[in-house]
N, CA, C and O of each residue as an XYZ file, in Angstrom:
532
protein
N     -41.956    -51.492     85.112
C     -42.082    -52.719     84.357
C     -41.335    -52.612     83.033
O     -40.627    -53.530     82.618
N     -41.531    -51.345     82.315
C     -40.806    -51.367     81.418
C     -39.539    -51.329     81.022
O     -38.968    -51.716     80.003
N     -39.112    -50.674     82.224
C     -37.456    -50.941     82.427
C     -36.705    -51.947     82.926
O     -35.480    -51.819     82.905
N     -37.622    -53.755     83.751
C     -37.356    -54.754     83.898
C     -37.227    -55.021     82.785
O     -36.027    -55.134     82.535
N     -38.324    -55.327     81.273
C     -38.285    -55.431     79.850
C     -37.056    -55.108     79.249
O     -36.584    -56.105     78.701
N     -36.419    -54.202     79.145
C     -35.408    -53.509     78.536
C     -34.175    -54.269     79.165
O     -33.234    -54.560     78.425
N     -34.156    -54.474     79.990
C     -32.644    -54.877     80.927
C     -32.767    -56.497     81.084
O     -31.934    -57.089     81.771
N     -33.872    -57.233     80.405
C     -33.417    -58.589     79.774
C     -33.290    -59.271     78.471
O     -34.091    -59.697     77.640
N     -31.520    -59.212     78.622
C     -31.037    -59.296     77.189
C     -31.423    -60.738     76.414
O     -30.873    -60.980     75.339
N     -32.537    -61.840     77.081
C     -32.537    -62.996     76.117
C     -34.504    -62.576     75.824
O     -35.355    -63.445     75.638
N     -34.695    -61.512     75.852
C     -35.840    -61.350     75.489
C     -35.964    -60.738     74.331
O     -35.240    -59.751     74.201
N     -37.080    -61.175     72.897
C     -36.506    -60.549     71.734
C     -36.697    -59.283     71.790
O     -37.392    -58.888     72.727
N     -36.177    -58.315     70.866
C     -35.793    -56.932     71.364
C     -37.847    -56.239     71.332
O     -38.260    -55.358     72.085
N     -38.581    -56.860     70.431
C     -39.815    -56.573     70.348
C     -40.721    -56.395     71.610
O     -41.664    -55.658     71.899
N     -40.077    -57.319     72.190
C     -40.630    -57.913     73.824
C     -40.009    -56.699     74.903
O     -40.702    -56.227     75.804
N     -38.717    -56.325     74.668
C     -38.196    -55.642     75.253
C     -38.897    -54.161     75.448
O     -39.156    -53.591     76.508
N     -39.029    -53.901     74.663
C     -39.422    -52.282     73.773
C     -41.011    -52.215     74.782
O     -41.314    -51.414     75.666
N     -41.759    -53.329     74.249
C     -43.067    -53.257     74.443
C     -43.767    -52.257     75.736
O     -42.962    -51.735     76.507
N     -44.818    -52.080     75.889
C     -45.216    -51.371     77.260
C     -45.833    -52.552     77.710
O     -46.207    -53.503     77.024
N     -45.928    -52.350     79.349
C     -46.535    -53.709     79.578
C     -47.990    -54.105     79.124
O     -48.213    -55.312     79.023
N     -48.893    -53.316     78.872
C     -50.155    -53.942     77.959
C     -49.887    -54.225     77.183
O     -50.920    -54.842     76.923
N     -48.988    -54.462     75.937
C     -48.606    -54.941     74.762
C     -47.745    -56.073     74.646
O     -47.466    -56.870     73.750
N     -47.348    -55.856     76.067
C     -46.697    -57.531     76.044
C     -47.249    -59.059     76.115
O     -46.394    -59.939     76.012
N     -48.361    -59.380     76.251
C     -49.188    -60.454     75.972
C     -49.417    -60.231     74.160
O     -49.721    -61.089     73.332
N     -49.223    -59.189     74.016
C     -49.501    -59.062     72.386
C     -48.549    -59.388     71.466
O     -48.640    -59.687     70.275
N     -47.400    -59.259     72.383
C     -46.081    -58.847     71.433
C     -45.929    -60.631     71.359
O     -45.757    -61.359     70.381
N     -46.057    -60.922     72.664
C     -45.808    -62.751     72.784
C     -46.366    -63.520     71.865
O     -45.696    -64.278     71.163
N     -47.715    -63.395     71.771
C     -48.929    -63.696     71.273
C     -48.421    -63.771     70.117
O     -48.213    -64.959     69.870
N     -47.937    -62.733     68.797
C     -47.673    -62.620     67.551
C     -45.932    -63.357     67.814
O     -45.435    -63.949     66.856
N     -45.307    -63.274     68.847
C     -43.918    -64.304     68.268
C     -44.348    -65.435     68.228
O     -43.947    -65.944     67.182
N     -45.304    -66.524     69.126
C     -45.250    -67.295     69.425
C     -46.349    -67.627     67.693
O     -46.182    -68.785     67.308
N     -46.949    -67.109     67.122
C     -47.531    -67.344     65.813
C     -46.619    -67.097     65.160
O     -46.573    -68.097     64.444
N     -45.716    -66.393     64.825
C     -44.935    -66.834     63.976
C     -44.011    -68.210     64.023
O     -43.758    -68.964     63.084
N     -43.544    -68.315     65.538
C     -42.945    -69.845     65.978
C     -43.610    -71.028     65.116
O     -43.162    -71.880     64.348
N     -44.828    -70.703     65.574
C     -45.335    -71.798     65.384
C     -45.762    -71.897     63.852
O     -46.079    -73.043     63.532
N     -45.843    -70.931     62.813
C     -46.063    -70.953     61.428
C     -45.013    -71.360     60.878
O     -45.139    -72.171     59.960
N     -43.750    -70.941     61.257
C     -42.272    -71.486     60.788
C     -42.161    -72.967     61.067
O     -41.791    -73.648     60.111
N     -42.434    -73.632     62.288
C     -42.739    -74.823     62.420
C     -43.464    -75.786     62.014
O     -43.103    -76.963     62.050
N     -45.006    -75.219     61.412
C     -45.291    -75.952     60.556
C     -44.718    -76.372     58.975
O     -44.829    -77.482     58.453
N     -44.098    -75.190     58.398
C     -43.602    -74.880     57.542
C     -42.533    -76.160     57.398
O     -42.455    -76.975     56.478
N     -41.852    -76.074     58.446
C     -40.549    -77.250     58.499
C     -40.880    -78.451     58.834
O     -39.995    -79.197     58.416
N     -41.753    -79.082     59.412
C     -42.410    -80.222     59.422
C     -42.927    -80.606     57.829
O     -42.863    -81.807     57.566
N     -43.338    -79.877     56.947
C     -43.806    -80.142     55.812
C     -42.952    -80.721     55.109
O     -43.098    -81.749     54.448
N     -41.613    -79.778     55.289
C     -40.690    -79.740     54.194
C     -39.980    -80.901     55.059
O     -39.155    -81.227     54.205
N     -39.728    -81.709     56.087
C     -39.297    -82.428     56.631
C     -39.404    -84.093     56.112
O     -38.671    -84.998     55.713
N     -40.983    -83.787     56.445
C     -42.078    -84.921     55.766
C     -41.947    -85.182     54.150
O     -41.939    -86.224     53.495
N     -41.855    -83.897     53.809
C     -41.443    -84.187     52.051
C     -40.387    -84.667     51.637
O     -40.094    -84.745     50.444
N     -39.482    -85.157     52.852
C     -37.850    -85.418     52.106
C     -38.376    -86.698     52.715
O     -38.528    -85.708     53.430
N     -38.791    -87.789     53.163
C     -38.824    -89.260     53.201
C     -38.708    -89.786     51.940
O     -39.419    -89.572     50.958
N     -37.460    -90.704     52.089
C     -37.450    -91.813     50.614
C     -38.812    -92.075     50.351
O     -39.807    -92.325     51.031
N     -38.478    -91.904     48.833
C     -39.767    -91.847     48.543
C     -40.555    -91.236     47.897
O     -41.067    -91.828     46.947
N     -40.904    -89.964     48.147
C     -41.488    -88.882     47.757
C     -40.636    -87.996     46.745
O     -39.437    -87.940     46.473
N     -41.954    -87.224     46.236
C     -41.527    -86.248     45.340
C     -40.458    -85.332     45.778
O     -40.373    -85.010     46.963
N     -39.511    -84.827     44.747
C     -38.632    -83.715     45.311
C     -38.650    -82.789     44.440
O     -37.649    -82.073     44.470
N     -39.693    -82.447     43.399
C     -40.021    -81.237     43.097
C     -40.376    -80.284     44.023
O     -41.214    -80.566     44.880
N     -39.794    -79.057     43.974
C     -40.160    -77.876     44.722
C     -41.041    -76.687     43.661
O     -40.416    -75.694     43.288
N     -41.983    -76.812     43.382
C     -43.038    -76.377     42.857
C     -44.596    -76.783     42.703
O     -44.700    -77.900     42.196
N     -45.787    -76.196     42.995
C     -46.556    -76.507     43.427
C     -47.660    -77.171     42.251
O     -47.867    -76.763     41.108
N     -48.113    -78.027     42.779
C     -48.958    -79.067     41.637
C     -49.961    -79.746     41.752
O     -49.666    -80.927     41.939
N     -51.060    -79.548     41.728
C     -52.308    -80.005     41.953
C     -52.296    -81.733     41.684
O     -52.367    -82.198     40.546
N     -52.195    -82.571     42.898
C     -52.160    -84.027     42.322
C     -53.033    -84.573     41.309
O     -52.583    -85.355     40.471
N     -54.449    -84.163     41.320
C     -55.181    -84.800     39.968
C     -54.667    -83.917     38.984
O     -54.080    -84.538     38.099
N     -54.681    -82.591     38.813
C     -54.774    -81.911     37.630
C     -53.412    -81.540     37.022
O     -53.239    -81.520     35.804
N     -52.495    -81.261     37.874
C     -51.143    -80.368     37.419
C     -51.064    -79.307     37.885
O     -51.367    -79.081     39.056
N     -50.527    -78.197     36.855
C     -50.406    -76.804     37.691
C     -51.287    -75.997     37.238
O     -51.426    -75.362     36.193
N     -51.750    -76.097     38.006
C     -53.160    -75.475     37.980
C     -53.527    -75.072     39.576
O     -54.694    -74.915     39.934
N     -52.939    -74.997     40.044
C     -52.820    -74.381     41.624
C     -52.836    -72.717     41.659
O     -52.232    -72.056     40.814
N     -53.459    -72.236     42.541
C     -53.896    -70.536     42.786
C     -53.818    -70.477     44.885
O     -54.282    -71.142     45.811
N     -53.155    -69.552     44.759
C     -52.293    -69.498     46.387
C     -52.594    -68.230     46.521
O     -52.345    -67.345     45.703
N     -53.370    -68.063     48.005
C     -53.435    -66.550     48.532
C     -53.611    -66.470     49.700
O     -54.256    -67.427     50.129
N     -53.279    -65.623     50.567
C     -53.572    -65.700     52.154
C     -53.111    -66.674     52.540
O     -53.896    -67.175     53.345
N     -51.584    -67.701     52.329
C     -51.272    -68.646     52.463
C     -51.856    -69.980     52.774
O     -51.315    -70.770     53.548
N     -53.210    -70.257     52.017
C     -53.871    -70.987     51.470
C     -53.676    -70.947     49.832
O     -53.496    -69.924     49.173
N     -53.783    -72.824     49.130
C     -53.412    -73.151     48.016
C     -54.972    -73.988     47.320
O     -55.370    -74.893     48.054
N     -55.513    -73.842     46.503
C     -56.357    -74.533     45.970
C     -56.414    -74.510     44.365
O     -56.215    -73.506     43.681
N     -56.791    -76.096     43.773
C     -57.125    -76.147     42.266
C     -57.732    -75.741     41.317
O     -58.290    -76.617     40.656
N     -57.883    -74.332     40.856
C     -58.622    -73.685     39.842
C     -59.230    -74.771     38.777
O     -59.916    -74.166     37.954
N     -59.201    -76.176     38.528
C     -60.123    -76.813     38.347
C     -60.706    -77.578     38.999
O     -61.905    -77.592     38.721
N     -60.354    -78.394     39.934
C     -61.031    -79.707     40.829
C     -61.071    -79.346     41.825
O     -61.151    -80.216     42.693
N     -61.044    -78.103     42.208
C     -61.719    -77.413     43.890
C     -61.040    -77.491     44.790
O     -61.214    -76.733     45.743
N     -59.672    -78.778     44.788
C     -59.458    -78.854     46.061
C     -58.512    -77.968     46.374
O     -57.878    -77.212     45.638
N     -58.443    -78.218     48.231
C     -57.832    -76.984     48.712
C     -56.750    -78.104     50.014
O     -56.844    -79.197     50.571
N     -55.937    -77.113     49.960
C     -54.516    -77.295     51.074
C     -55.006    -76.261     52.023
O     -55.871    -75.519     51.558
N     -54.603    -76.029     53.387
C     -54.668    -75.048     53.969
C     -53.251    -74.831     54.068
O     -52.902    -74.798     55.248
N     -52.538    -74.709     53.451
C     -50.880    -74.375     53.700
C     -50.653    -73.895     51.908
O     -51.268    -74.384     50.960
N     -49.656    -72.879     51.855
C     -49.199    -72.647     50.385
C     -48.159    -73.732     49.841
O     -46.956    -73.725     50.105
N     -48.944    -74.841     48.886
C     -48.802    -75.832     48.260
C     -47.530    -74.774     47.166
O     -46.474    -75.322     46.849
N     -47.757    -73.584     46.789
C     -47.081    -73.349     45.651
C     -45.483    -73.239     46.474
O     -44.550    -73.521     45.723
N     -45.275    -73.041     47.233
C     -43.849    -72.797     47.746
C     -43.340    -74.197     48.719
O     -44.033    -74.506     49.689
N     -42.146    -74.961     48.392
C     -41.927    -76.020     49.267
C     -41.974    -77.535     47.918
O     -42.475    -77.792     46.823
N     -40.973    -78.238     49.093
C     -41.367    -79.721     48.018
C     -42.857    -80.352     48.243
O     -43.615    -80.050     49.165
N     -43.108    -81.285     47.210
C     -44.302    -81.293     46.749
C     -44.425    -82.687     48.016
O     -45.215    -82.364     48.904
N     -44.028    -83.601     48.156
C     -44.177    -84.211     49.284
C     -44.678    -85.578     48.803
O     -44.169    -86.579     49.308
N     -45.984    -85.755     47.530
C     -46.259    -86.701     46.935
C     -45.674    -87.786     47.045
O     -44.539    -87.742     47.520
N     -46.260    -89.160     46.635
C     -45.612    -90.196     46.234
C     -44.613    -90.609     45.049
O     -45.210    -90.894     44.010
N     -43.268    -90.696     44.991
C     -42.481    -90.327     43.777
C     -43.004    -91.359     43.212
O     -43.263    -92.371     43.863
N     -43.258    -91.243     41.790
C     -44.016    -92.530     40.616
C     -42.771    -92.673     39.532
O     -42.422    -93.796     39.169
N     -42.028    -91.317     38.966
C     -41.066    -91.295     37.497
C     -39.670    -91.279     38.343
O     -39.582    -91.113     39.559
N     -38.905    -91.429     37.687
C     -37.633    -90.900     37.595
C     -36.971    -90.396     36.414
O     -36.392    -90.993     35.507
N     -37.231    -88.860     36.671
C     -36.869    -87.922     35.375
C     -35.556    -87.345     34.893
O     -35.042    -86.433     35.541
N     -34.959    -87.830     33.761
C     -33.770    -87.431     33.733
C     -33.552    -86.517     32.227
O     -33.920    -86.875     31.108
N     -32.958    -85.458     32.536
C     -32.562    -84.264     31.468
C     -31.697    -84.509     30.384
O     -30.981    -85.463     30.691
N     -31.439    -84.098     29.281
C     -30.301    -84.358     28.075
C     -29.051    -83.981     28.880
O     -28.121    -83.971     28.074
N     -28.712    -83.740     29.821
C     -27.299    -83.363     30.782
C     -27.254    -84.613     31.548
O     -26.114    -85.049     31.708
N     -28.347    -85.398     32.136
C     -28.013    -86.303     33.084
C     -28.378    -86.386     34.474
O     -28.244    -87.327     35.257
N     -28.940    -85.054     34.673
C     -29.219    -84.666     35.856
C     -30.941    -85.638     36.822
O     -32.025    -85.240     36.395
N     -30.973    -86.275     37.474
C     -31.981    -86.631     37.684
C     -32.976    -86.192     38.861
O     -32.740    -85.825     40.012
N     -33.932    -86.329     38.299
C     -35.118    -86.429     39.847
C     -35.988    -87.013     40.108
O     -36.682    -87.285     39.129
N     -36.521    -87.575     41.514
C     -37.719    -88.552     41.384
C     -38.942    -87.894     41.499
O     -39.136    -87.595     42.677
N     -40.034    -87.473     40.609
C     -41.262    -86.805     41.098
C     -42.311    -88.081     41.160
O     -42.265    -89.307     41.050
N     -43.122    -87.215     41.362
C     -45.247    -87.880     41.235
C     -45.354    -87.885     40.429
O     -44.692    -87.354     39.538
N     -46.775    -88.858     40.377
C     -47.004    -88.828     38.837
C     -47.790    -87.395     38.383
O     -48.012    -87.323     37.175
N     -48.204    -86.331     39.146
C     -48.798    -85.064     38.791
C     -47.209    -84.306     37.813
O     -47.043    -83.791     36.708
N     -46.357    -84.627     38.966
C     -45.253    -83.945     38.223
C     -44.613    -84.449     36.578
O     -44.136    -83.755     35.680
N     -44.771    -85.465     36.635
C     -44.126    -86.441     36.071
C     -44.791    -86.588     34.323
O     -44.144    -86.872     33.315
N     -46.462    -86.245     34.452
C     -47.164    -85.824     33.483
C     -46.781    -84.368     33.250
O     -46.825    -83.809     32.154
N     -46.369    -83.767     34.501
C     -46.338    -82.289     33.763
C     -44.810    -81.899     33.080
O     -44.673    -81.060     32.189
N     -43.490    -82.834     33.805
C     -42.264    -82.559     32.629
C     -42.424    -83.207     31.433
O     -42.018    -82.609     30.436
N     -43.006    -84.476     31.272
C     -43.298    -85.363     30.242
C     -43.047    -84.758     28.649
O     -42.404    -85.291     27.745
N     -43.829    -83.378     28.636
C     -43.975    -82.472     27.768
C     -42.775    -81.507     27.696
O     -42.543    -80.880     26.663
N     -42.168    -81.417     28.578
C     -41.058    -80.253     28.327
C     -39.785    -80.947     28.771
O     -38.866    -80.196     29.097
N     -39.533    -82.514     28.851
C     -38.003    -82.976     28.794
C     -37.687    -83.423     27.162
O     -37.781    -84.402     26.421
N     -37.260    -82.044     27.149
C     -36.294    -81.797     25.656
C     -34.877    -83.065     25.330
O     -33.681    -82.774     25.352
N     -35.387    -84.289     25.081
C     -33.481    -84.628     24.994
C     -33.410    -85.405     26.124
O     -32.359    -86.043     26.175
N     -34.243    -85.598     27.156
C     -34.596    -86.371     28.547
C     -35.732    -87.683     28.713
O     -36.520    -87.980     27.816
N     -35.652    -88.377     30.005
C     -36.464    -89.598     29.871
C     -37.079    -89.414     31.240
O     -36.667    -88.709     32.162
N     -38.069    -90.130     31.192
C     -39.184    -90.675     32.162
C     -39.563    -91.501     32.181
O     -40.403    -91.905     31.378
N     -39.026    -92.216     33.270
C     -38.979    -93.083     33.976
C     -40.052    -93.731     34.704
O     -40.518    -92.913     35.497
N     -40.651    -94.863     34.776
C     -41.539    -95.179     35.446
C     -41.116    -95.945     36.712
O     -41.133    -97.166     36.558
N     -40.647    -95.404     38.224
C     -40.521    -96.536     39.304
C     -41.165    -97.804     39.481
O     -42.323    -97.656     39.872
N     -40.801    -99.072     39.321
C     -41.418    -99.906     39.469
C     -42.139   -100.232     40.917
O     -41.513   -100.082     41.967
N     -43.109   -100.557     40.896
C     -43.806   -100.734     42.604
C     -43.736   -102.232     42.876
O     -43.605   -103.015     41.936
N     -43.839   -102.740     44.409
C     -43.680   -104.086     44.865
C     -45.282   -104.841     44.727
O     -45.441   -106.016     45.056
C-alpha cells in the first residue's frame, strides 16, 4: 500500500509518505486546512463588496481597537463581543460610513468604528461623511 502512495504523483507529497493508518489522518488535516483557507477567502471576498470598509486592521464595531485575538478567535476587551474568526488580520468588511483622506491625497472608505478611530490621527487629512439614500 505504501508503495501505491509513493508512485502517485498528484497526491500531496504528505499523503504520499504516509503509512496506510495515517492516511485518513493525513487527509483529515489537508482537507482542514482546505477548508480554513477557504473560509479565510470568502471573508476577504465578502469584504471587498462596494461598499464596505477597506481597512485591513482589526476593530471592534462599537468600541474601536480594542480587539484581543487568540487561537484564531477575536473578541472586545470591553463589550464582550466575540468573532469566531481572527477579526485582527483581513479587511474589516463593515459598512463604509467616512471617506478618509490624508495630507498626500491618498483616500479610503472605512466604518464608522474606523472612521472614529483615524479621526484622531489624520494629521493634515479629512473625514468624510458618505451620504446615505
Amino acid at each position: 500500500m505504501r508503495e501505491r502512495l509513493r508512485e502517485q504523483p498528484d497526491l500531496p507529497r504528505g499523503v504520499r509518505g504516509a503509512l496506510p493508518g495515517a492516511v485518513d489522518e493525513a487527509l483529515g488535516q489537508a482537507a482542514r486546512r482546505i477548508g480554513g483557507a477557504a473560509e479565510k477567502l470568502a471573508r476577504v471576498r465578502a469584504a471587498q463588496q462596494p461598499g464596505s470598509c477597506t481597512a485591513w486592521w482589526g476593530i471592534c464595531p462599537r468600541c474601536g481597537p480594542t480587539l484581543r485575538t487568540e487561537d484564531g478567535r477575536s473578541w472586545c476587551q470591553e463589550c464582550g463581543a466575540g468573532w469566531g474568526y481572527d477579526r485582527s488580520q483581513g479587511p474589516c468588511g463593515e459598512a463604509a460610513t467616512f471617506l478618509a483622506m490624508d495630507a498626500q491625497g491618498g483616500t479610503v472608505i472605512v466604518c464608522a468604528a474606523h472612521g472614529r478611530h483615524m479621526q484622531e490621527r489624520l494629521d493634515g487629512g479629512l473625514l468624510l461623511a458618505i451620504p446615505t439614500l
